[in-house]
C-alpha positions, 0 to 999 in steps of 0.5 A: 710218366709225365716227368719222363716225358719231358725229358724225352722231349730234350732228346732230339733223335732220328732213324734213317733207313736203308734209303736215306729216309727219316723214320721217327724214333720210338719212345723206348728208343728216346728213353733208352737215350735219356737213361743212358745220359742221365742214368750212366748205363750204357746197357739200356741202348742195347733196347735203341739198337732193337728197336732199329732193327724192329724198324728197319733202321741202319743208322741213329742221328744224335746231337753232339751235345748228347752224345758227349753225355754218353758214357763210352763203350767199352774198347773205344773210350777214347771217343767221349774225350775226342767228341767233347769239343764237338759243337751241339748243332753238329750231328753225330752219326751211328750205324751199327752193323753196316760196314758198306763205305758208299753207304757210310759216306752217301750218309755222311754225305747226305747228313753233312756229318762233322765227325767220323769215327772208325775202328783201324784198317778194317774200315778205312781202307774200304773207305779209302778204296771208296773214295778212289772210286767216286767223289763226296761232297764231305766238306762238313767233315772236318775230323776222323776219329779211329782207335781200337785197332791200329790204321795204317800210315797207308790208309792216314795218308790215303784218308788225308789225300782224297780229304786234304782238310781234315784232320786224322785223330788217332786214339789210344787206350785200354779198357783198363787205362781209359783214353791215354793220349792222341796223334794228330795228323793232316796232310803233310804231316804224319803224326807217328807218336801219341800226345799223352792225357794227364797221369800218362806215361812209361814204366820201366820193364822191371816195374822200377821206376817211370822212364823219362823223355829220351831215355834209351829204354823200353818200358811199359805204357800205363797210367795214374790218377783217376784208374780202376780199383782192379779186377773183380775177385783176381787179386792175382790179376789186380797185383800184375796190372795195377801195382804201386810203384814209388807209392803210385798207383798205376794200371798198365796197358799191357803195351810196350813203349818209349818216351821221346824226348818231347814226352809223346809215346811211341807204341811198339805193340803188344807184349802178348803177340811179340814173337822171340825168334833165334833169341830176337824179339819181334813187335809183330805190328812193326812187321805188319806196317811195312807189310800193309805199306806195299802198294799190292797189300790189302791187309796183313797179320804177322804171327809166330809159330813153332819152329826147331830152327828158330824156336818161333818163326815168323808168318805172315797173312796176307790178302792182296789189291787185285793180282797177288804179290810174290813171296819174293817181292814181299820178303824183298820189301820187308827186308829193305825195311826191317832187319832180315830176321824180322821178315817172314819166313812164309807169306800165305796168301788168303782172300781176306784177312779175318777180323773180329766183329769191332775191326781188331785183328783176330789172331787166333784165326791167323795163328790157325792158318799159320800152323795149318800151312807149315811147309813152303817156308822161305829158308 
């Protein structure tokens, strides 16, 4: 006990109530700490987690230097790499379960936190809107960091214009990959490629060969080096994802992608939601993108559905900022952006977009609402 105890006390830790109050953390917690960063287990903060419910706690200050021990969670692999550069004095700050933007930056703000980091257009758009409505002092903030779901080229701008001196980091990877590669954006400068990490790069669609920069091909995102051996008891699955190719083993993203003659990646979506529409296939996130950059459009899903005209047709999902948009101006929009056959051929309007609890797009419940709304589709 005594040996544990000595190592808790290595482990500066904080809570903070609902008010901004600090409330000590418990020994369970502190250990929970110190066996996540000296064991490698991410499961034991589930019992940090439990205890700031017990607590009443909504926020976990930690030193950056201990959280850059932590193992990642899975999905958002890309945060141990973006983190490591952090000074120890700067604090990183967890607030699990509490999505309210005032209170993200107010804590932010009262914190003087470095680093931010945010799961796509879920978050920072109400952080956008939130910046619009009053002003913080984040002068300590230099960096935002998102990844695990795409956030926007409208809410990177929108971040950079009410922070003009930070700088908006996007991560990509998998659970599968690991962290692949980084955007950097700042103000005046809109990062729209991926800067790959080492073993990074594009496999031919037939699994082949690895494209090189600048060819005109679509491959597919994946990795070599340091990957997984493969799926536990699925050799079916393992043979798909992690295939040797020119006596390389890789793991593939599941990704689409390009390489640009500089070598950065260009991601144009998930093979699993491209919708074959009249015989063209559609990225549905390219569609989302020029839907969410209309002024009226608080967010958006794109999906497929049957249809015995096109085979699949084209649905959008839309939420909007205040008064609705109509379906014509939004079809005009699309149009004046995106080959005509990429447009929707229906936009049903819904309160909010739906979106699973870590921010990511739930397009299960968007294809729901899509099939339950089939008629009215634009011809």
């Amino acid at each position: 006990i005594s040996g544990m105890t000595q190592k808790v006390s290595i482990m500066p830790l904080r809570f903070l109530g609902p008010d901004g109050t600090n409330l000590d953390a418990s020994v369970r917690s502190r250990l929970a700490l110190d066996a996540a960063v000296h064991g490698g287990h991410e499961r034991v903060l589930r019992a940090m987690y439990d205890d700031m419910a017990e607590r009443g706690a909504n926020a976990i200050l930690v030193p950056g230097d201990v959280y850059d021990a932590l193992p990642s969670p899975l999905g958002q692999l890309f945060l141990r790499s973006l983190v490591q550069s952090v000074p120890s004095e700067i604090a990183q700050l967890y607030m699990p379960g509490n999505h309210d933007p005032a209170h993200v930056l107010g804590t932010a703000e009262r914190e003087k936190v470095g680093l931010m980091t945010m799961v796509g257009d879920a978050y920072a758009g109400p952080i956008v809107e939130e910046l619009g409505r009053r002003r913080y002092d984040l002068s300590a903030l230099f960096a935002i960091g998102t990844g695990g779901a795409g956030t926007s080229v409208k809410n990177q701008q929108g971040l950079l214009e009410h922070l003009p001196n930070i700088t908006v980091i996007n991560g990509y990877g998998s659970s599968e990959t690991g962290n692949m590669g980084f955007g950097h954006s700042q103000r005046g400068r809109q990062a729209e490629t991926f800067t790959f990490r080492d073993g990074g790069l594009v496999l031919a669609e037939d699994y082949s060969r690895f494209l090189e920069p600048g060819e005109d091909a679509i491959g597919w995102s994946a990795r070599t080096g340091r990957i997984p051996l493969g799926y536990f008891n699925d050799r079916e699955a393992t043979q798909k994802t992690f295939p040797e190719v020119d006596g390389t083993r890789v793991v593939i993203s599941g990704d689409r992608a390009a390489l640009e003659p500089d070598g950065t990646l260009r991601l144009f979506g998930r093979e699993s939601l491209v919708v074959n529409t009249g015989g063209e296939k559609v990225f549905v996130e390219e569609v989302e993108e020029v839907l969410r950059a209309h002024p009226g459009v608080a967010d958006a899903l794109v999906v497929g559905r049957p249809s015995e005209r096109w085979g699949e047709e084209l649905v959008a999902v839309v939420a909007f900022h205040g008064a609705d948009v109509t379906h014509d101006e939004l079809h005009a929009h699309c149009t004046t952006e995106l080959a005509r056959y990429k447009a929707p051929k229906q936009f049903i309007t819904v309160d909010q977009v739906k979106r699973l609890g870590n921010g990511k797009a739930d397009y299960r419940w968007a294809k729901t609402v899509a099939t339950q709304q089939q008629g009215a589709a634009l011809s």
